[in-house]
C-alpha positions in Angstrom: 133.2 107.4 54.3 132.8 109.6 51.3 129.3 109.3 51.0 128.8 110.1 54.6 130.5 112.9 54.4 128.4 114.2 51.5 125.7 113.6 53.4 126.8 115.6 56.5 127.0 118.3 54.1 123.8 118.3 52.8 122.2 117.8 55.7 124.1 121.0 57.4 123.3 123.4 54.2 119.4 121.9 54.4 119.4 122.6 58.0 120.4 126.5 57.1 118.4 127.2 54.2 115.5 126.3 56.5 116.6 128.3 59.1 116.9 131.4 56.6 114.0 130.7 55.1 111.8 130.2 57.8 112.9 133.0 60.5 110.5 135.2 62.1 110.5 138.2 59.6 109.1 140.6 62.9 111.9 139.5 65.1 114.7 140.3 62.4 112.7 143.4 62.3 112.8 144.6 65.7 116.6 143.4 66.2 117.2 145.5 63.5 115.1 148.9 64.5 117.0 148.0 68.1 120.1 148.5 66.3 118.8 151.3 64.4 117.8 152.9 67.5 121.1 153.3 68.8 122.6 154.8 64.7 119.6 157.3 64.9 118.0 155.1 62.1 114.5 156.8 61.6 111.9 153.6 61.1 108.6 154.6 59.1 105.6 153.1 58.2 104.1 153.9 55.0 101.1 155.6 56.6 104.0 157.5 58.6 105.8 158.0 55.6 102.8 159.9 53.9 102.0 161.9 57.1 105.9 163.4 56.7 105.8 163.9 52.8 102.8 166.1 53.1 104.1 168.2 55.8 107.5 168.5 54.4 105.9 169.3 50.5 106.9 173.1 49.3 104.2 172.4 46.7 101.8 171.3 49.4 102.6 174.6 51.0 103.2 176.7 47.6 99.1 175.8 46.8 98.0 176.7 50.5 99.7 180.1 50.2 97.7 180.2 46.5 94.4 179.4 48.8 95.5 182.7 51.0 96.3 184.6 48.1 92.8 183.6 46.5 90.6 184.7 49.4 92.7 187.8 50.4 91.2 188.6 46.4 88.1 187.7 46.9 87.9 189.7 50.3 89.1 192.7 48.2 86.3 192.5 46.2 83.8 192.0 49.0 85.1 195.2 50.5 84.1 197.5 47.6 80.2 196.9 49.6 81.5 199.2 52.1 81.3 202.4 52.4 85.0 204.8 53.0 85.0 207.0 55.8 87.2 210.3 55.9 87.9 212.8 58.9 87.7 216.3 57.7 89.5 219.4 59.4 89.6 221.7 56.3 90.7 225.9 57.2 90.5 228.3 54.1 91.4 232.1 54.5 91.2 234.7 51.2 93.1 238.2 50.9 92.7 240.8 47.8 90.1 240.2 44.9 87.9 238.0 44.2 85.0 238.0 41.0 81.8 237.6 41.4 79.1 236.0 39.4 78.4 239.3 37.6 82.0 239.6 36.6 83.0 242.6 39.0 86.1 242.3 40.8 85.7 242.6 44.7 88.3 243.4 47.3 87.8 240.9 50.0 89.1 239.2 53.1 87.6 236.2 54.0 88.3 233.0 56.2 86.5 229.8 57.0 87.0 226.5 59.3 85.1 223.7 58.8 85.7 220.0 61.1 83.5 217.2 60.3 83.5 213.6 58.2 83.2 212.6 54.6 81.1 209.0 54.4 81.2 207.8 50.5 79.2 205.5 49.1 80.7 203.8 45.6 79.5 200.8 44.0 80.3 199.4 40.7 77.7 196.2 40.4 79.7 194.9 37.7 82.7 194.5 39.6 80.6 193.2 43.1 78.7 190.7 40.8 80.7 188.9 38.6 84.1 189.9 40.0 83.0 188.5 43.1 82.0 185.2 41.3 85.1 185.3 39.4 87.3 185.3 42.7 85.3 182.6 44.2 85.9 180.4 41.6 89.7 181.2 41.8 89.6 180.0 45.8 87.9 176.8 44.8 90.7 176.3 42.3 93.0 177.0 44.2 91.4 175.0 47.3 91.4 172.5 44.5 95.4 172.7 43.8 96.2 171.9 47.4 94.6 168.2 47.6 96.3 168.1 43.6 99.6 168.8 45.7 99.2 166.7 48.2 98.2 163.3 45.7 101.4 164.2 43.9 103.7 164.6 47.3 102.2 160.9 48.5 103.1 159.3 45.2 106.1 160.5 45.5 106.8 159.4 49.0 105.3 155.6 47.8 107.2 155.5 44.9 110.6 156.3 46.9 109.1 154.3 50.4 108.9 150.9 47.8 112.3 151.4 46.3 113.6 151.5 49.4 111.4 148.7 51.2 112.5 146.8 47.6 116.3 147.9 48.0 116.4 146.6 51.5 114.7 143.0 50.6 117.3 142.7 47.9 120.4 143.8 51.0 118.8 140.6 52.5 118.4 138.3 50.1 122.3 139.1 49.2 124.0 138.5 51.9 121.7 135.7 52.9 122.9 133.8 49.7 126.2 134.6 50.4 126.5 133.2 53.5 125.2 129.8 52.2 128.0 130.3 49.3 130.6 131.0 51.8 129.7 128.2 54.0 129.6 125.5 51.0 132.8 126.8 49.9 134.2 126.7 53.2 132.8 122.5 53.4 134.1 122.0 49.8 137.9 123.4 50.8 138.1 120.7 53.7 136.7 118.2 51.5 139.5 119.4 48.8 142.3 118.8 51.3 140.8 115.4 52.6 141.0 114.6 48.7 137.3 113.7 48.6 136.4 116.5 46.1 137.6 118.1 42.8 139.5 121.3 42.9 137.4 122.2 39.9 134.2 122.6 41.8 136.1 124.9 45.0 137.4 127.4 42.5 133.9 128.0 41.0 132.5 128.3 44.3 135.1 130.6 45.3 134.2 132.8 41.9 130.7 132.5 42.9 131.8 134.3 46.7 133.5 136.9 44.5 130.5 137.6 42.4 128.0 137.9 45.1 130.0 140.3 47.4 130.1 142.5 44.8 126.4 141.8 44.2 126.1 142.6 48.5 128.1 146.0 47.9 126.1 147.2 44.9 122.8 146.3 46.7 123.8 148.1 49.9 124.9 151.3 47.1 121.0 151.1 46.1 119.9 150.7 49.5 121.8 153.7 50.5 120.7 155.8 47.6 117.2 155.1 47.7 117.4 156.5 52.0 118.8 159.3 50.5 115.4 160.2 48.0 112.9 158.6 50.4 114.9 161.2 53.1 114.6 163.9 50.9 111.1 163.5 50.2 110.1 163.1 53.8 111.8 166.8 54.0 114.9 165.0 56.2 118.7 165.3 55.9 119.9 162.8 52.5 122.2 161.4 55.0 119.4 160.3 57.8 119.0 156.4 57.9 115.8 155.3 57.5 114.1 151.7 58.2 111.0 150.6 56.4 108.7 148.2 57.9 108.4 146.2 54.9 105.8 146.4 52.0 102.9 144.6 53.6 101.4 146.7 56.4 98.6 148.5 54.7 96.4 146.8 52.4 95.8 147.8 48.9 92.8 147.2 47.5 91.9 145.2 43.9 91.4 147.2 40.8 88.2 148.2 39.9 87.1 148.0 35.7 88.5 149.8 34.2 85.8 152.2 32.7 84.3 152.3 35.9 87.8 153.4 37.3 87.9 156.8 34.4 84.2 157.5 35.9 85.5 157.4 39.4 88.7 160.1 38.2 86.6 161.8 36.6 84.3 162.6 39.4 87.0 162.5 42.5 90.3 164.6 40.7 91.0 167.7 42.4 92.9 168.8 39.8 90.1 168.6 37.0 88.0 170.7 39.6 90.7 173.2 39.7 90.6 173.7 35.8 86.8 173.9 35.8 86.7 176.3 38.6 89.4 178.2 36.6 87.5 178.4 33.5 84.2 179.5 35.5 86.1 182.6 36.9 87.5 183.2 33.4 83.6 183.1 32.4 82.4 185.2 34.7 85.1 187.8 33.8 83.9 187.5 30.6 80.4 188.2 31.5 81.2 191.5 33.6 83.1 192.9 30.3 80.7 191.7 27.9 77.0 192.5 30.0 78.5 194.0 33.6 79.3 197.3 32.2 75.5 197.9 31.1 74.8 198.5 35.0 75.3 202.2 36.0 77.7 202.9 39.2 76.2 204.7 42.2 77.9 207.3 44.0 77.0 208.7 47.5 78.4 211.1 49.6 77.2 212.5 52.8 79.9 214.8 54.5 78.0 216.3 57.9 80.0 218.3 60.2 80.8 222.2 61.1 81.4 225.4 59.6 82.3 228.8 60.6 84.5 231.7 60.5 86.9 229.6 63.1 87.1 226.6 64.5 85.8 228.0 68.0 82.8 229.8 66.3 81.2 226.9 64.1 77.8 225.7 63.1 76.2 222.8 62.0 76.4 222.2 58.2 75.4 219.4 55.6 76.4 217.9 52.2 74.7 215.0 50.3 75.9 214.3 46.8 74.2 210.8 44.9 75.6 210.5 41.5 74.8 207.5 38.6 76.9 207.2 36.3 78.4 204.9 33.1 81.5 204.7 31.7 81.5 204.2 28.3 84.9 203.4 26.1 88.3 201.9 27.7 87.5 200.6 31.3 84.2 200.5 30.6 81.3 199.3 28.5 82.3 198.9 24.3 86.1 198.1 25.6 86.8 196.1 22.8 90.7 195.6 24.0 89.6 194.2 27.6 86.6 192.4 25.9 88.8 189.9 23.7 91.6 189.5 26.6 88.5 188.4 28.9 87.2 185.9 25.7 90.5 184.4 24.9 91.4 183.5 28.5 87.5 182.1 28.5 88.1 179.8 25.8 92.1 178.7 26.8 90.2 177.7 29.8 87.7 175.7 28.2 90.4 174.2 26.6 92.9 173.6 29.6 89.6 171.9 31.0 89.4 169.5 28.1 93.3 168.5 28.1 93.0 167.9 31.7 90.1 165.5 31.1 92.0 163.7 28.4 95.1 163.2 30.9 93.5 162.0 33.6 91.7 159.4 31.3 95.0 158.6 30.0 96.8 158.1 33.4 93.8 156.0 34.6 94.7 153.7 31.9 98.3 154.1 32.4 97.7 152.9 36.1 94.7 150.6 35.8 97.5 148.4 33.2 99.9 148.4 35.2 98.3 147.3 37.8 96.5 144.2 35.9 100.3 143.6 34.5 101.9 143.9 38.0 99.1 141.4 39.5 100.0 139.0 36.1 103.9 139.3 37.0 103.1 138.5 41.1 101.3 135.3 39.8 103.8 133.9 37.3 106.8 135.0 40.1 104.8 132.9 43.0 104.6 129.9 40.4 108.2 130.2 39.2 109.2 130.0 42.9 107.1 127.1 43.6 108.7 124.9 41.1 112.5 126.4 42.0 111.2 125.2 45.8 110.5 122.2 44.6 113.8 121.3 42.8 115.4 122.4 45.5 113.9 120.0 47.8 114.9 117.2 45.0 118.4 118.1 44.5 118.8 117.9 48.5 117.5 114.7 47.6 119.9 113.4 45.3 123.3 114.9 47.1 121.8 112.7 50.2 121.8 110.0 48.3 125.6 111.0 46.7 123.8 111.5 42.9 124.5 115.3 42.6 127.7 117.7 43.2 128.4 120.7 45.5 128.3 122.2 42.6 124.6 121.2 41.6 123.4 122.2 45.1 124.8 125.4 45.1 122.9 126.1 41.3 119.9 125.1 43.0 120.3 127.3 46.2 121.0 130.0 44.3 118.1 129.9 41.6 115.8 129.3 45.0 117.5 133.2 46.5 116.9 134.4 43.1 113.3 133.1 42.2 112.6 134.6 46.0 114.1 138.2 45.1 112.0 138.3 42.1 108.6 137.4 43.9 109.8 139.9 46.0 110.5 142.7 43.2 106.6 141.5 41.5 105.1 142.0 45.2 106.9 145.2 45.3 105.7 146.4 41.6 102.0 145.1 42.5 102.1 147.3 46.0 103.2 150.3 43.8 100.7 150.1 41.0 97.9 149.5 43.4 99.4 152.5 45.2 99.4 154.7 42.0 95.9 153.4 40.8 94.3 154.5 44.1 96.1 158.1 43.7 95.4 158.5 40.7 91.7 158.3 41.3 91.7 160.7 44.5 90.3 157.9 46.9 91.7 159.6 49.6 95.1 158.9 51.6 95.9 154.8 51.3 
């Protein structure tokens, strides 16, 4: 009778540990966004997930102001190529003396109108040359500074979108062990009262329930916190819900070499192009200081129009003034003050240039090893819950056959949950370096 009993038992906790184990993951899914549906849970894919970050980023739309900013500059400069036109009504009148170019003092009364235009001419070729160049290197690094935004608002978004995915695997892995402790507790209470088991093993069951609703509670806190950033990140309200659709949607490619993965961040980062074009506009400043100022500025000024004693008793009159020029001194050529600014911010840029070099080869490393470590963890994780399968399937075994305890299954149930949540934590670290690796080397949107 006793053993037949045992062996109802077993049987019943086999029957739903396969059941857990094996249920559609989609269908759980969609019950779950069908619930969701009706809370105003917001479900997201990690493609969506990206698409939101972007648009929500104030540094995404910080560095496309910059871009604005940069070419309204460069536009400025452009301008100085045209000429300035000026309307001209002009009426002078004179009473009482006046001298004369032999120094005699004249009385005289005298009046003029005149109505016409002033068109000037001014060019400084120092400024249109290398000023120009200058500003165009500034809206490629700024240009440059939006994609550098934009890799750091998806990382972001992935790094918050797997803790969450993560958090919401271990919600489910919780309370699905804790069903299976409360049902075996519930078996091993009847059996208690028939007198077929020991009291012993029903009150470390029943500590086991205890621990793992508070485990359930503090995985549901995480869960809840990690909405909260992902929310925040997708530039919604901390207390929107939010669903994932699990970590396995999108497909991350292997891990190149690693020095063929510096070569590639080298080539692709946006945000070494930024410094680069940064220290080509501090160059060309340089230049128009050091060699710019040799070039004269021209100066023209036609001003056509009318004179006459009156505006309704005018002729036809002319001006035409052409003027070269250099400035020599402060503002202009042998401006030793402007001349060391404009070499110091050459070579800080040179330098920012190099730093930026030596970081990206640093986080290429950084990512390219955790990636390799993350794939090593995945491997050992899938092994370790291999073997845990496997003494599950063993113990069942032996409680069939009346050789092992409640107490024994429950051990081996509860290794099997936890062997599963850690292959789910590797597969969750291997998603996110794979993530990071391909962001870090610019390959575009994952």
């Amino acid at each position: 009778m006793r053993c037949t009993r045992r062996i109802a038992t077993s049987l019943a906790l086999a029957a739903l540990l396969l059941a857990t184990r094996h249920a559609p993951v989609q269908a759980a899914y969609e019950d779950e966004a069908g619930a969701g549906r009706a809370d105003d849970t917001l479900r997201v894919d990690l493609r969506r997930a990206f698409r939101m970050a972007v648009e929500g980023s104030y540094g995404v739309r910080s560095a496309q102001a910059q871009v604005e900013r940069a070419l309204g500059s460069r536009l400025t400069v452009t301008e100085t190529l045209l000429p300035s036109i000026s309307p001209l009504l002009r009426f002078t009148k004179h009473r009482d003396l006046l001298q004369n170019t032999e120094g005699a003092f004249l009385d005289v009364d005298k009046q003029a109108a005149r109505s016409g235009a002033g068109l000037l001419f001014s060019w400084r070729p120092s400024e249109i040359i290398f000023h120009r160049a200058a500003a165009s290197a500034e809206v490629a690094a700024a240009a440059a500074g939006v994609t550098n935004s934009r890799r750091e608002a998806l990382w972001e978004a992935a790094r918050r979108y797997v803790a969450l995915a993560s958090s919401e695997e271990s919600v489910e892995t919780a309370e699905r062990l804790l069903g299976v402790l409360e049902q075996v507790a519930g078996q091993v209470r009847a059996r208690v009262r028939l007198g077929l088991g020991s009291e012993l093993d029903q009150l470390r069951l029943q500590a086991q329930v205890d621990q793992q609703r508070q485990a359930v509670a503090r995985a549901r806190v995480e869960r809840e916190a990690a909405q909260g950033q992902l929310a925040v990140s997708l530039g919604l309200s901390p207390s929107r819900p939010i669903k994932t659709a699990g970590l396995t949607t999108l497909p991350i490619p292997e891990p190149t070499s690693l020095p063929g993965a510096i070569a590639e961040a080298l080539s692709r980062r946006t945000d070494l192009a930024a410094a680069r074009s940064t220290a080509s506009s501090a160059r060309h400043t340089k230049a128009g200081w050091s060699y710019g100022r040799l070039l004269p500025d021209l100066s023209a000024e036609v001003s056509p129009g009318f004179l006459g004693p009156s505006f309704g008793d005018q002729r036809s009159t002319y001006d035409a003034t052409f003027l070269l020029s250099w400035t020599v001194g402060p503002g202009g050529w042998l401006d030793p003050g402007r001349l060391e600014t404009a070499s110091s911010e050459a070579e800080l840029a040179d330098i920012r240039v190099r730093e930026v070099e030596a970081r990206i080869v640093e986080e290429v490393r950084e990512a390219h090893s955790s990636a390799s470590a993350a794939t090593e963890v995945e491997t050992a994780a899938d092994s370790a819950a291999t073997l845990v399968d496997r003494v599950l399937e063993l113990t069942r075994e032996r409680d069939q056959r009346g050789l092992a305890g409640p107490y024994e299954l429950v051990q081996a149930t509860e290794a099997w949950l936890r062997s599963s949540s850690d292959l789910i934590r590797a597969r969750a670290e291997v998603v996110l370096a794979r993530l990071h690796l391909e962001l870090v080397l610019e390959r575009g949107e994952p």
